[in-house]
N, C-alpha and C positions, 0 to 999 in steps of 0.2 A: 461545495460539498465537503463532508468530513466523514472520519468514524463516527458508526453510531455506539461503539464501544469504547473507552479505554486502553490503547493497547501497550505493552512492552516489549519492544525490540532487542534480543539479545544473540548474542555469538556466543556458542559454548560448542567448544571442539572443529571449527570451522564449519558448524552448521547455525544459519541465522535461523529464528523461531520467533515469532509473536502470539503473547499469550494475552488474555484481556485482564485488567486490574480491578482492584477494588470491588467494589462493589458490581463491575460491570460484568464479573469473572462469573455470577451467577445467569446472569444471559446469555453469556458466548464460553462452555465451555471446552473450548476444543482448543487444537495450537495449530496455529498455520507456518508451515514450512516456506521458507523465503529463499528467494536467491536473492545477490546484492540490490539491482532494480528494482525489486517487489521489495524488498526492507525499505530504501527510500523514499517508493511512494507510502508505503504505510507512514513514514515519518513524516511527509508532507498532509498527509491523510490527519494527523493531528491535530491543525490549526485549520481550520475555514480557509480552502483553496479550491481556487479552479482549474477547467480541466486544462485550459489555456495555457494558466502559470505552471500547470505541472510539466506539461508536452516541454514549452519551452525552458523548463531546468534540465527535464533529462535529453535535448537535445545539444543542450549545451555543455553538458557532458560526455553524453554518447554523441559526439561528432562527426563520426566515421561512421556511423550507423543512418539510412534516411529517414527524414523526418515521416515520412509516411509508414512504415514502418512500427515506430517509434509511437505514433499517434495508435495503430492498429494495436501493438502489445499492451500499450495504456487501457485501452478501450476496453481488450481482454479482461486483461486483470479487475479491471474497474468492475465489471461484468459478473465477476466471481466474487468479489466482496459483496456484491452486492444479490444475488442471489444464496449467501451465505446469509444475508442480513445484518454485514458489520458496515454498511455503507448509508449514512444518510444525507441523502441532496437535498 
């Protein structure tokens, strides 16, 4: 799965924001507010990944957090991109 948008990842004033590029920017006009987790997957969300590879990066960084857990917030977010329609599997 990936975006089915373009997107940009930026930090301005300690708030993260993704907005879509290019030409994709007439699709998806809106901006999604991130917290750090949700910026990552967006960035993983750019290259053709699965849900598998994602769980097990941000497990391996959220360490102290359980994987089930971790699996459930994925699933979440995954969920809102994709009833947004910036998600396509």
């Amino acid at each position: 799965m990936k975006l089915a948008v373009e997107m940009a990842v930026m930090e301005l004033d300690g708030e993260i924001s993704a907005v879509a590029v290019g030409e994709d920017s007439a699709k998806f006009r809106g901006m999604l507010r991130l917290n750090e987790t949700a910026a990552e997957i967006v960035r993983m969300l750019a290259e053709d990944t699965t849900f598998e590879q994602m769980h097990k990066a941000l497990c391996e960084q959220y360490d102290e957090s359980a994987p089930e857990e971790i699996a459930a917030m994925l699933t979440d977010f995954l969920k809102q991109l994709d009833t947004e329609g910036l998600l396509a599997v």
